[in-house]
N, CA, C and O atoms as a Tripos MOL2 file, in Angstrom:
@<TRIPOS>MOLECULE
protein
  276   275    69     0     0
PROTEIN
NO_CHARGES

@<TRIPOS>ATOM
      1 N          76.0300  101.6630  105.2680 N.3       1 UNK1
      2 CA         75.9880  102.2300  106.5920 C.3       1 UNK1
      3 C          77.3000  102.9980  106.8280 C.2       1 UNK1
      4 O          78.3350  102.4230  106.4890 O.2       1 UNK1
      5 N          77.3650  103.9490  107.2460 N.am      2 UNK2
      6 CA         78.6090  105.0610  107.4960 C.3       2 UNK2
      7 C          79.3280  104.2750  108.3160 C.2       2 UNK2
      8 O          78.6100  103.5910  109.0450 O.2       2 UNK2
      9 N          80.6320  104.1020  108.4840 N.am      3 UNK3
     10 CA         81.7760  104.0170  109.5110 C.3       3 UNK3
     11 C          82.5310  104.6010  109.6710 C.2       3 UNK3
     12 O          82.8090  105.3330  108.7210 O.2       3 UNK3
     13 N          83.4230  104.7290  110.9540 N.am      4 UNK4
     14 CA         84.6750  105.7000  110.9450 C.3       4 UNK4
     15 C          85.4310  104.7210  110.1110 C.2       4 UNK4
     16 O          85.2570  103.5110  109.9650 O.2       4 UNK4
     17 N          86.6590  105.8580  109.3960 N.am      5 UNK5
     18 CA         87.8490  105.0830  108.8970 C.3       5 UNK5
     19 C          88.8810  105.7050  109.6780 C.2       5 UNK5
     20 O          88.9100  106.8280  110.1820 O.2       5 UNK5
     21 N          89.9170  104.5600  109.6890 N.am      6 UNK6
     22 CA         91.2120  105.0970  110.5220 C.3       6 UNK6
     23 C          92.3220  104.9070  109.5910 C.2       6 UNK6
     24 O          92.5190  103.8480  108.9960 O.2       6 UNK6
     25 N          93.0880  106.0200  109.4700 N.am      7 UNK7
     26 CA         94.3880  105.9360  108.1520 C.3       7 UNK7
     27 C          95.6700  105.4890  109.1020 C.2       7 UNK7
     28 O          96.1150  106.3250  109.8880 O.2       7 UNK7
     29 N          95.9230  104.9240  109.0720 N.am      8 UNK8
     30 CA         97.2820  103.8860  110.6690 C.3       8 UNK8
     31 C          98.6710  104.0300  109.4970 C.2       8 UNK8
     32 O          98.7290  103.2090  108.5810 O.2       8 UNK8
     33 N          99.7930  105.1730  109.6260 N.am      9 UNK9
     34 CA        100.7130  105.5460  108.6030 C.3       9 UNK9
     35 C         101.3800  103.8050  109.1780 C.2       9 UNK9
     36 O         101.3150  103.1810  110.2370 O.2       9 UNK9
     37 N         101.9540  103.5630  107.9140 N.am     10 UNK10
     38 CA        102.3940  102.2280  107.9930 C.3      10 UNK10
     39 C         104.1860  102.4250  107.7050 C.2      10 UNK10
     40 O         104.6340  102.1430  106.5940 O.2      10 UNK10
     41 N         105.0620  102.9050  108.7680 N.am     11 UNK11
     42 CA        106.2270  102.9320  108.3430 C.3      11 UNK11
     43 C         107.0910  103.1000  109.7650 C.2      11 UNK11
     44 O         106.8200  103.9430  110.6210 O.2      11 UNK11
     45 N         108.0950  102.2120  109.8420 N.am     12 UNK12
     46 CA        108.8140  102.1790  111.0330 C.3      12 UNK12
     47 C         109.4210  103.4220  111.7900 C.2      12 UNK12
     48 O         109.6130  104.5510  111.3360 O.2      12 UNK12
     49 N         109.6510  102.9900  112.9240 N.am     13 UNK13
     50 CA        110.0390  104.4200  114.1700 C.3      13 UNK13
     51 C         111.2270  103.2920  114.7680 C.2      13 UNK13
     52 O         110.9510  102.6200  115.7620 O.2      13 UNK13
     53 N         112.5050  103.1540  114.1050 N.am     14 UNK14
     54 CA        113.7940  102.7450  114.5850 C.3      14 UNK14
     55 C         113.9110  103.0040  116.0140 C.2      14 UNK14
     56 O         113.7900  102.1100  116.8510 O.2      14 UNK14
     57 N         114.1890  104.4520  116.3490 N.am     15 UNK15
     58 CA        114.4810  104.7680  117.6110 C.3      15 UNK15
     59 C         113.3160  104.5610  118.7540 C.2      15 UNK15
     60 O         113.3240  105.2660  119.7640 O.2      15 UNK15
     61 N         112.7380  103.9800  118.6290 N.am     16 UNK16
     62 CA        111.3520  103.1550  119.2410 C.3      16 UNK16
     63 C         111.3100  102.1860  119.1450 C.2      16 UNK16
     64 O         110.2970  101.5810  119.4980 O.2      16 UNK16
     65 N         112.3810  101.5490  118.6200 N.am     17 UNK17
     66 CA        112.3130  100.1110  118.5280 C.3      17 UNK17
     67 C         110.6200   99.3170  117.5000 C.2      17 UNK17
     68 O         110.2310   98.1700  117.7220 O.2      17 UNK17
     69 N         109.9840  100.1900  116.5570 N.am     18 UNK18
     70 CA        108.8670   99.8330  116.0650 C.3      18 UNK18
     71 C         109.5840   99.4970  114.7060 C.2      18 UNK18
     72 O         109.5040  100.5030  114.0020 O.2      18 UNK18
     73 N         110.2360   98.5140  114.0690 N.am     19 UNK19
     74 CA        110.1600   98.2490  112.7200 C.3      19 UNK19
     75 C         109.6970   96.9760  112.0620 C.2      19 UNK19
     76 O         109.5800   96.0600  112.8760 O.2      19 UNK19
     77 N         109.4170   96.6760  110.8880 N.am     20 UNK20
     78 CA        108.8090   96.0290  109.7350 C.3      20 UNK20
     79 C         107.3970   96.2210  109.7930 C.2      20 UNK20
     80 O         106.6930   95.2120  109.8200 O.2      20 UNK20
     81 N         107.0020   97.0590  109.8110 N.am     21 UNK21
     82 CA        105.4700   98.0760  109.6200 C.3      21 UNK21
     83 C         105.6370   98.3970  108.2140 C.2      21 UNK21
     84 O         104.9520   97.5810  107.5980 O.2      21 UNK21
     85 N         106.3270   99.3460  107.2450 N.am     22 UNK22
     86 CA        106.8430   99.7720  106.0910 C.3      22 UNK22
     87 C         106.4670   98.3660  104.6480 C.2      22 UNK22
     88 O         106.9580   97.2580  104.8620 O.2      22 UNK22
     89 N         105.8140   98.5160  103.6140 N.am     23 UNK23
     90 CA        104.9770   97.9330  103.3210 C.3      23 UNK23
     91 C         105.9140   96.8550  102.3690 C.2      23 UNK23
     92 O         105.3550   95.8890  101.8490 O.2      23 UNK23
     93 N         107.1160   97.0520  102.2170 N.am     24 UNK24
     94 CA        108.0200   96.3480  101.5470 C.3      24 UNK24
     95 C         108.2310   95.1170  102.7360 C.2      24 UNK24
     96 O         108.4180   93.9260  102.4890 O.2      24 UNK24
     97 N         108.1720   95.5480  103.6620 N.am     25 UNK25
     98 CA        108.4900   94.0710  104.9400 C.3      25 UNK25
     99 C         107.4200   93.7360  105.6240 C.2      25 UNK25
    100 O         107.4520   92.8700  106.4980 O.2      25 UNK25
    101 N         106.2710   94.4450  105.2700 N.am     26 UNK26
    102 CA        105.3460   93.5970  106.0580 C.3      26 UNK26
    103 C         104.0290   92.7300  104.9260 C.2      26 UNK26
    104 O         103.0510   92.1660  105.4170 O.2      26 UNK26
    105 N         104.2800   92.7950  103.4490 N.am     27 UNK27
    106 CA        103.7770   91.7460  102.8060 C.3      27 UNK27
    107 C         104.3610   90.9330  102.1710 C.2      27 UNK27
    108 O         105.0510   91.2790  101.2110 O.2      27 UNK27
    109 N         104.2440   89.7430  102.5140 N.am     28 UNK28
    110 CA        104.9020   88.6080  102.0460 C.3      28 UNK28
    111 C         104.2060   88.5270  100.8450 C.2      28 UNK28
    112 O         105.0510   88.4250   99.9550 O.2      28 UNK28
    113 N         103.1940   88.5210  100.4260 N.am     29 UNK29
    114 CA        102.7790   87.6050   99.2120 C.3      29 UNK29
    115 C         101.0100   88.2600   99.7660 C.2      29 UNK29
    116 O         100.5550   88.4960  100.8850 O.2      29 UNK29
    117 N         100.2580   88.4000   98.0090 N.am     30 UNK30
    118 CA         98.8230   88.7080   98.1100 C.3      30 UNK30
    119 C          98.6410   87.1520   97.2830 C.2      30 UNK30
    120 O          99.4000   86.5860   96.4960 O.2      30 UNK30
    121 N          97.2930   86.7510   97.8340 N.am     31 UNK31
    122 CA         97.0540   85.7580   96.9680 C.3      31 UNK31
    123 C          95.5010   85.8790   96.5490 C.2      31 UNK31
    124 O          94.5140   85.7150   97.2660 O.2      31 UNK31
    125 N          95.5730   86.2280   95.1230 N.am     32 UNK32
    126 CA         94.1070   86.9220   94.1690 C.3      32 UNK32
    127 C          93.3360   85.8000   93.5830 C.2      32 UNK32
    128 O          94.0370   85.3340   92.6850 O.2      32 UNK32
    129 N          91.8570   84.9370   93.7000 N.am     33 UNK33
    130 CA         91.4890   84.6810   93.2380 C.3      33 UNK33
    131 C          90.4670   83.7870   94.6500 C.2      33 UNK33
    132 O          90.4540   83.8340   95.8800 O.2      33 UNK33
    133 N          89.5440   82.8580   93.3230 N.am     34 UNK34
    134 CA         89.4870   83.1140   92.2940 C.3      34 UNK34
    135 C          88.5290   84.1110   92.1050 C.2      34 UNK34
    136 O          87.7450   84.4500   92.9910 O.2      34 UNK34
    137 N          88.5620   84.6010   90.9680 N.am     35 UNK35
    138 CA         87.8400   85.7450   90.8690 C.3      35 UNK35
    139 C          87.5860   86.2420   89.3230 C.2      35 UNK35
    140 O          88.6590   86.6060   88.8400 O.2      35 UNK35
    141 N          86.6520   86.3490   88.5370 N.am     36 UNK36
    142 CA         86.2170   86.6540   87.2970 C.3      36 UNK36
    143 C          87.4420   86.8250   86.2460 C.2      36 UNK36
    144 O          87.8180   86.0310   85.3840 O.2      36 UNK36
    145 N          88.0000   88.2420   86.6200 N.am     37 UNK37
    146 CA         89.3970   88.8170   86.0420 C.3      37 UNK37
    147 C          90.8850   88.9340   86.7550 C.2      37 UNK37
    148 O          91.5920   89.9270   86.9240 O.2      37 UNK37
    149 N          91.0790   87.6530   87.0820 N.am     38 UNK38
    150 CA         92.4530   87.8850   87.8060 C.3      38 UNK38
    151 C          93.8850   88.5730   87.1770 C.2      38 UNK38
    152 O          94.9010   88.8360   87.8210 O.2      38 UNK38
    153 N          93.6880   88.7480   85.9670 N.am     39 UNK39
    154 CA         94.5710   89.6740   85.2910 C.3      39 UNK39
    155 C          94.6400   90.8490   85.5390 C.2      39 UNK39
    156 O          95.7500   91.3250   85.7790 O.2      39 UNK39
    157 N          93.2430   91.8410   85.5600 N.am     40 UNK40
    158 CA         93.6310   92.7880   85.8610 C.3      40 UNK40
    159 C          93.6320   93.1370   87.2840 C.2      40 UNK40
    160 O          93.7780   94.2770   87.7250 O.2      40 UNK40
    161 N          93.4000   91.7140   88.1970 N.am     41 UNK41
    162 CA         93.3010   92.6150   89.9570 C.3      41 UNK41
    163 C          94.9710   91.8920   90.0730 C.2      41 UNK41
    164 O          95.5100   91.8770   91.1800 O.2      41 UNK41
    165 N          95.5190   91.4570   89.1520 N.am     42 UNK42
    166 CA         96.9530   90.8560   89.6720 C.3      42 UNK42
    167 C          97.8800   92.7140   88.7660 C.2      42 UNK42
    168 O          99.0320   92.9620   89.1220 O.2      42 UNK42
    169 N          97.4300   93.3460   88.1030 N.am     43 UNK43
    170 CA         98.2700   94.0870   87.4830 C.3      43 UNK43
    171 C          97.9760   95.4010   88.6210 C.2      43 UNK43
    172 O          98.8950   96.0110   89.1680 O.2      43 UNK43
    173 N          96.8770   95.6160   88.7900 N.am     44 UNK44
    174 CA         96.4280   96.2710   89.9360 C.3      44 UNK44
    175 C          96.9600   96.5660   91.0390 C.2      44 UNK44
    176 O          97.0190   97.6490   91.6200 O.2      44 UNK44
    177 N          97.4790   95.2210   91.4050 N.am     45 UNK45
    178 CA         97.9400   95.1120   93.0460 C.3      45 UNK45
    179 C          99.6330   95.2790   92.7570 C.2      45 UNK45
    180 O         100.3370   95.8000   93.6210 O.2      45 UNK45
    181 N         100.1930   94.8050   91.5070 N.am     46 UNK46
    182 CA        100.8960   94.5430   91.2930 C.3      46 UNK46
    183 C         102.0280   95.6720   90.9950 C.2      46 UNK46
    184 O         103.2590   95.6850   90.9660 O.2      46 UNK46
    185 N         100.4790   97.0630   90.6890 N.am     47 UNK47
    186 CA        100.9200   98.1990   90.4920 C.3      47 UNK47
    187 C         101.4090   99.5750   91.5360 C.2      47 UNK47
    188 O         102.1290  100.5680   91.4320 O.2      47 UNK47
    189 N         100.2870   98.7600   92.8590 N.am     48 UNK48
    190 CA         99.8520   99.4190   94.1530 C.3      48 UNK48
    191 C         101.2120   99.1970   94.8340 C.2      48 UNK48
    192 O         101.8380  100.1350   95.3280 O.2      48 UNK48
    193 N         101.6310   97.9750   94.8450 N.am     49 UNK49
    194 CA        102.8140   97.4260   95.5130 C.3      49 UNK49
    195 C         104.4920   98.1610   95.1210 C.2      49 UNK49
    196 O         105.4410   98.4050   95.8660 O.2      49 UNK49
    197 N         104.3130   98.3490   93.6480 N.am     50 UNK50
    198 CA        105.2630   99.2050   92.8350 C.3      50 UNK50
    199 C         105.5520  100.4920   93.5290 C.2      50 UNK50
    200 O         106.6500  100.9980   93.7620 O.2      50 UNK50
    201 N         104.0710  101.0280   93.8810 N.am     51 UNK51
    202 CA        104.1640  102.2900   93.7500 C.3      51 UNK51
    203 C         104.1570  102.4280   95.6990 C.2      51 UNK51
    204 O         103.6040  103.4710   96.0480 O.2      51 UNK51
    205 N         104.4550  101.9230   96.3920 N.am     52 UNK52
    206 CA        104.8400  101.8200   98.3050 C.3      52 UNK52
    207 C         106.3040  101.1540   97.8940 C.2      52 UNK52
    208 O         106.7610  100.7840   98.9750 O.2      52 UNK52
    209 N         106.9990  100.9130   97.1380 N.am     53 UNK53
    210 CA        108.3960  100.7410   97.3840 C.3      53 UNK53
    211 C         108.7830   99.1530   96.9900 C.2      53 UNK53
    212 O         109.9420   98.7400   97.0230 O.2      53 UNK53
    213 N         107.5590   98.2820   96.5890 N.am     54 UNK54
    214 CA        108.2650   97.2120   96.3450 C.3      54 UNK54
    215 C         108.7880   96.4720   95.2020 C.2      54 UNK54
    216 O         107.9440   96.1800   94.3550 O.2      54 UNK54
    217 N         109.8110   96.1560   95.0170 N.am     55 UNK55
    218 CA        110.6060   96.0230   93.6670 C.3      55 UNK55
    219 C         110.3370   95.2070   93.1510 C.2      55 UNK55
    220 O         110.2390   95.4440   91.9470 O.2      55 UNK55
    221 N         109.9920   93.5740   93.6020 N.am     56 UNK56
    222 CA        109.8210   92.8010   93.7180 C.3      56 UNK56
    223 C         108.3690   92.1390   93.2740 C.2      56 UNK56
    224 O         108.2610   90.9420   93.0080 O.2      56 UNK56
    225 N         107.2990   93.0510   93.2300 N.am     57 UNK57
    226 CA        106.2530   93.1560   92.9800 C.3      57 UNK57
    227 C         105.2060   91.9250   92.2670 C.2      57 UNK57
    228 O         104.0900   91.5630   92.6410 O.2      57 UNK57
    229 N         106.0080   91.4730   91.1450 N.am     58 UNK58
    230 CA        105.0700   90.3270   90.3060 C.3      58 UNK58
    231 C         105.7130   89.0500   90.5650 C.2      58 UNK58
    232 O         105.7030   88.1590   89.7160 O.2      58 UNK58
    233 N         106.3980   88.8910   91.9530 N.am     59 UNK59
    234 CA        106.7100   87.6820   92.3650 C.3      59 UNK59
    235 C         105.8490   87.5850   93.1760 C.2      59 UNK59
    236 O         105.4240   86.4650   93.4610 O.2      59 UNK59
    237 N         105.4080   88.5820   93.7050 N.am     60 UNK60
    238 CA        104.6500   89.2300   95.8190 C.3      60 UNK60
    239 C         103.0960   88.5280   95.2790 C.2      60 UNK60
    240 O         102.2000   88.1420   96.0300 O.2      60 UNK60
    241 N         103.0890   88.4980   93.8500 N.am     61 UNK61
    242 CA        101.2120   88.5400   93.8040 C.3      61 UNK61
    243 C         101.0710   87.2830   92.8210 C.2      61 UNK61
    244 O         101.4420   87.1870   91.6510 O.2      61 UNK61
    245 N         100.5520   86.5320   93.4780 N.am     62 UNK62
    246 CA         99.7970   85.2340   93.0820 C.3      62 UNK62
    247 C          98.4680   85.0870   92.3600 C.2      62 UNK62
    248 O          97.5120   85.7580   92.7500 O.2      62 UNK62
    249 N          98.3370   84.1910   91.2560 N.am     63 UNK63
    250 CA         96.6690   84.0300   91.0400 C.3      63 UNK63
    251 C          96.5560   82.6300   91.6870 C.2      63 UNK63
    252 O          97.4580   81.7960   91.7710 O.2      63 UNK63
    253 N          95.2630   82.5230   92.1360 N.am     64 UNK64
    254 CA         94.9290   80.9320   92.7830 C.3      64 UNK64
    255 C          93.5290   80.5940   91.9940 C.2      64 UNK64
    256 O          92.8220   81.5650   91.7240 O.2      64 UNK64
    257 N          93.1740   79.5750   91.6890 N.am     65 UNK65
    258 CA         91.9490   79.3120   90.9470 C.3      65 UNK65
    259 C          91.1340   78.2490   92.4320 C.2      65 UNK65
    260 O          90.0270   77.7180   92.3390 O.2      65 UNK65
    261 N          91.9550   78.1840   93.5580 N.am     66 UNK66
    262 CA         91.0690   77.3730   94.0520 C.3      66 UNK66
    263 C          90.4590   78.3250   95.3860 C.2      66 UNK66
    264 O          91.0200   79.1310   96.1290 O.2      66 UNK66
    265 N          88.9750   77.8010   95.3030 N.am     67 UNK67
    266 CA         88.5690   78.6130   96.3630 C.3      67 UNK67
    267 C          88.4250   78.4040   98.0400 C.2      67 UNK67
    268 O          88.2980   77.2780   98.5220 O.2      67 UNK67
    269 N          88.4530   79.3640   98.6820 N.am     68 UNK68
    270 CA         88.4520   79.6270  100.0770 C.3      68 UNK68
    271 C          87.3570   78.2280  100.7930 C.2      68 UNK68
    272 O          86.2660   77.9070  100.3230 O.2      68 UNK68
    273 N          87.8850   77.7280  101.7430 N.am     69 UNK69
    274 CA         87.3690   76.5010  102.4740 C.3      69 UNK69
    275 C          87.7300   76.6210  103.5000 C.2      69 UNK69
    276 O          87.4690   75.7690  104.3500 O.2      69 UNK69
@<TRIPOS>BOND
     1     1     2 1
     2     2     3 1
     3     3     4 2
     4     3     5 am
     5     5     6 1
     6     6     7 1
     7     7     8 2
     8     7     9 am
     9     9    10 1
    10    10    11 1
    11    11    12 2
    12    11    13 am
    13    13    14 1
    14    14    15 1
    15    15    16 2
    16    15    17 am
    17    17    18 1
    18    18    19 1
    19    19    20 2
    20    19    21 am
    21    21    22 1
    22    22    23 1
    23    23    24 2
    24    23    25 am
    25    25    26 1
    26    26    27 1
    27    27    28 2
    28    27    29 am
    29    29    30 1
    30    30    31 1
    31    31    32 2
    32    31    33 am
    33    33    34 1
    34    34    35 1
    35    35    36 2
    36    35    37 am
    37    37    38 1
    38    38    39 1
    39    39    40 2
    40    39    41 am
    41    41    42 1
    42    42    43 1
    43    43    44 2
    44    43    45 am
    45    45    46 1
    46    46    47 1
    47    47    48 2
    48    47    49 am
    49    49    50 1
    50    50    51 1
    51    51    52 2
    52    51    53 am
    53    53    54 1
    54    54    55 1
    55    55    56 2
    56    55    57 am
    57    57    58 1
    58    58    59 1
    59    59    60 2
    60    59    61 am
    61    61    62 1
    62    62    63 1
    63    63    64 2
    64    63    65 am
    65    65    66 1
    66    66    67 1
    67    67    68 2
    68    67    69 am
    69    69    70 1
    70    70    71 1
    71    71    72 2
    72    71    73 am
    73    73    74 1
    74    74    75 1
    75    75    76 2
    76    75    77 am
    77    77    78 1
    78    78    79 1
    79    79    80 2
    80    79    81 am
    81    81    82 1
    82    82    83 1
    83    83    84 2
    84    83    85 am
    85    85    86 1
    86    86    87 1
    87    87    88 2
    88    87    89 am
    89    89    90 1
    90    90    91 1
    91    91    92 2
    92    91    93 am
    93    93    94 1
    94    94    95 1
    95    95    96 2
    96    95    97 am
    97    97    98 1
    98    98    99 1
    99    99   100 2
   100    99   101 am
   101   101   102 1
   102   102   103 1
   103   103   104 2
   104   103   105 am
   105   105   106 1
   106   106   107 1
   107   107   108 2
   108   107   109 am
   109   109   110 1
   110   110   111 1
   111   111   112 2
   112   111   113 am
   113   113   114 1
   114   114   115 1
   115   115   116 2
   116   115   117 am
   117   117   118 1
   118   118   119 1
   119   119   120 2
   120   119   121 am
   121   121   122 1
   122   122   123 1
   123   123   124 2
   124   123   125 am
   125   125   126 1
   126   126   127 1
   127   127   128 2
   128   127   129 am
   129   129   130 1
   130   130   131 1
   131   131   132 2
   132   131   133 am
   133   133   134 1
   134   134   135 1
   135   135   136 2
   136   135   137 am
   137   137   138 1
   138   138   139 1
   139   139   140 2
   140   139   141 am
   141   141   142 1
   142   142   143 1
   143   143   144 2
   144   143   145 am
   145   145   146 1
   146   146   147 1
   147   147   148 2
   148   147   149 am
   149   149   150 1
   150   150   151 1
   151   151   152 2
   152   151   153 am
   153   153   154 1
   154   154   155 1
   155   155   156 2
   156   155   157 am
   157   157   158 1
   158   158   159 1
   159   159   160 2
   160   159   161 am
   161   161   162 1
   162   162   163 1
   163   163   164 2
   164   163   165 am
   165   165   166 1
   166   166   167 1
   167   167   168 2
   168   167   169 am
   169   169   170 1
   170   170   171 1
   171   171   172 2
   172   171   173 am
   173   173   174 1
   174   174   175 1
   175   175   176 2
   176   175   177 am
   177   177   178 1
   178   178   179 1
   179   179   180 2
   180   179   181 am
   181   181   182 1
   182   182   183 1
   183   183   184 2
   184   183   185 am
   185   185   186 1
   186   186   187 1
   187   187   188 2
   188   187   189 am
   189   189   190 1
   190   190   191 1
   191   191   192 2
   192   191   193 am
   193   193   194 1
   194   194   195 1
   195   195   196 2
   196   195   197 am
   197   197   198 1
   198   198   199 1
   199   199   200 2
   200   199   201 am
   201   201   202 1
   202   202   203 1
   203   203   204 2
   204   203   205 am
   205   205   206 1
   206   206   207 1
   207   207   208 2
   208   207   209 am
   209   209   210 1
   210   210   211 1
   211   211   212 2
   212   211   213 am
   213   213   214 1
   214   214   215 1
   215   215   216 2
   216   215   217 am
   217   217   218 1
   218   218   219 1
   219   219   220 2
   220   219   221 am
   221   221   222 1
   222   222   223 1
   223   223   224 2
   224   223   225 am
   225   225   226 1
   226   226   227 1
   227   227   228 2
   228   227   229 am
   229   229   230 1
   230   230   231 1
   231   231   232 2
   232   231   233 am
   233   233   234 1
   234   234   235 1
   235   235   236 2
   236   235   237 am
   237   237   238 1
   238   238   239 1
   239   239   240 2
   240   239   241 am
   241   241   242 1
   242   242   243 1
   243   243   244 2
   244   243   245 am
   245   245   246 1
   246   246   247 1
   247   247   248 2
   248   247   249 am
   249   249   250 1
   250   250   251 1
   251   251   252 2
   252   251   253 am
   253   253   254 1
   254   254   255 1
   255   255   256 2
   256   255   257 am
   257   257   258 1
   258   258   259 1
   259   259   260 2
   260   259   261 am
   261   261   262 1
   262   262   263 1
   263   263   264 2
   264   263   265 am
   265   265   266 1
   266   266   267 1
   267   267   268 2
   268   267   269 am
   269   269   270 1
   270   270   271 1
   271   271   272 2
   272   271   273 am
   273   273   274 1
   274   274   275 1
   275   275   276 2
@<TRIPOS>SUBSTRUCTURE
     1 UNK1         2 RESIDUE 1 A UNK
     2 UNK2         6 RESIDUE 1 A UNK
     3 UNK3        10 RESIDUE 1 A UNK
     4 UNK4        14 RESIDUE 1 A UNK
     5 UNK5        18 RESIDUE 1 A UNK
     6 UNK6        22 RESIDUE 1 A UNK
     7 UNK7        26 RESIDUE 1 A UNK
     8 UNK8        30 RESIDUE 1 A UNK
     9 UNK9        34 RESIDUE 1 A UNK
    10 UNK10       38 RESIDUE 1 A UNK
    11 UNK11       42 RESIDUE 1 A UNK
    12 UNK12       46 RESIDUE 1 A UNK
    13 UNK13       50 RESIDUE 1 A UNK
    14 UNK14       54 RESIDUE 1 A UNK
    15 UNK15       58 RESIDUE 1 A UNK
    16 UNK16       62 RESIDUE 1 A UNK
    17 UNK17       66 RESIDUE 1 A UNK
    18 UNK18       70 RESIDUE 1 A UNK
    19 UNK19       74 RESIDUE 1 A UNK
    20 UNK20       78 RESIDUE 1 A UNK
    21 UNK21       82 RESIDUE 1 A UNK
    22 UNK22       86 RESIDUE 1 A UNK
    23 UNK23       90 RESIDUE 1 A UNK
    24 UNK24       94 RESIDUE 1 A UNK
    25 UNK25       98 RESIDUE 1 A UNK
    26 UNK26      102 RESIDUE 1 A UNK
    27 UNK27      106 RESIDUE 1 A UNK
    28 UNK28      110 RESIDUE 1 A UNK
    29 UNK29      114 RESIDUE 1 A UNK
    30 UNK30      118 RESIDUE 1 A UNK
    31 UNK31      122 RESIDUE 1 A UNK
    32 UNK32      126 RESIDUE 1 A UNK
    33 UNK33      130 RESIDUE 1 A UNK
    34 UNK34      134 RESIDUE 1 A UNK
    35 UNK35      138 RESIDUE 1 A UNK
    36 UNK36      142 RESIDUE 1 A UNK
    37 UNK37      146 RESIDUE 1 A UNK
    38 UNK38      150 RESIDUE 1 A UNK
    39 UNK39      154 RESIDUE 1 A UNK
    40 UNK40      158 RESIDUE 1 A UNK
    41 UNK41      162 RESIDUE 1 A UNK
    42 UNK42      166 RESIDUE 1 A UNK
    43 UNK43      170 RESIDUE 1 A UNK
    44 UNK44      174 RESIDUE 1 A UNK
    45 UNK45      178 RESIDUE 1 A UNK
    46 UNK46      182 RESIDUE 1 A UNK
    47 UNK47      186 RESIDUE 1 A UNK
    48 UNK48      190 RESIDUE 1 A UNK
    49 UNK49      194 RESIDUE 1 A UNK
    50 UNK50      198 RESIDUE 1 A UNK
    51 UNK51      202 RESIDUE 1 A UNK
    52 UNK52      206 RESIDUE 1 A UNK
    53 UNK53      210 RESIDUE 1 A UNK
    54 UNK54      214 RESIDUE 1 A UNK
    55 UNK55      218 RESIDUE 1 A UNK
    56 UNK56      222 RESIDUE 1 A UNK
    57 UNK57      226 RESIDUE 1 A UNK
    58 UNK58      230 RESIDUE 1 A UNK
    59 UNK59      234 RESIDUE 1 A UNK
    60 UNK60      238 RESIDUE 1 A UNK
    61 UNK61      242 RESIDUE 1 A UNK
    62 UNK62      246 RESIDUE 1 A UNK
    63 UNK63      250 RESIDUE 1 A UNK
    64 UNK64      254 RESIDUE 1 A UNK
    65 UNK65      258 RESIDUE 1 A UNK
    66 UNK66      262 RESIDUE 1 A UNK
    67 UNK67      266 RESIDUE 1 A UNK
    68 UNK68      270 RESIDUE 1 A UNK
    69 UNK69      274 RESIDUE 1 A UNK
């Protein structure tokens, strides 16, 4: 079924007092699983995160084998 999408730029406005929007401070941690191939959705995310500024990256992304309850 069609929906609108909305693109919401994710990066702080200091002099507005709007910050930790910017994607290095506003994810703590992804947590992937479980899920068939968690290798490649952990290199994936791991790559996405790299590439918005975060250095930190393959600490940020977790595999979990236990599922959602």
């Amino acid at each position: 079924m069609p929906q609108p999408i909305y693109k919401i730029p994710l990066r702080n406005i200091p002099e507005e007092g709007f910050v930790g929007a910017e994607i290095p401070e506003l994810i703590d941690r992804i947590i992937i699983g479980p899920t068939q191939y968690p290798s490649a959705a952990r290199e994936a995310f791991e790559y996405l995160l790299e590439q918005a500024g975060v250095h930190d990256s393959a600490d940020r992304v977790i595999v979990s084998d236990l599922p959602l309850r």
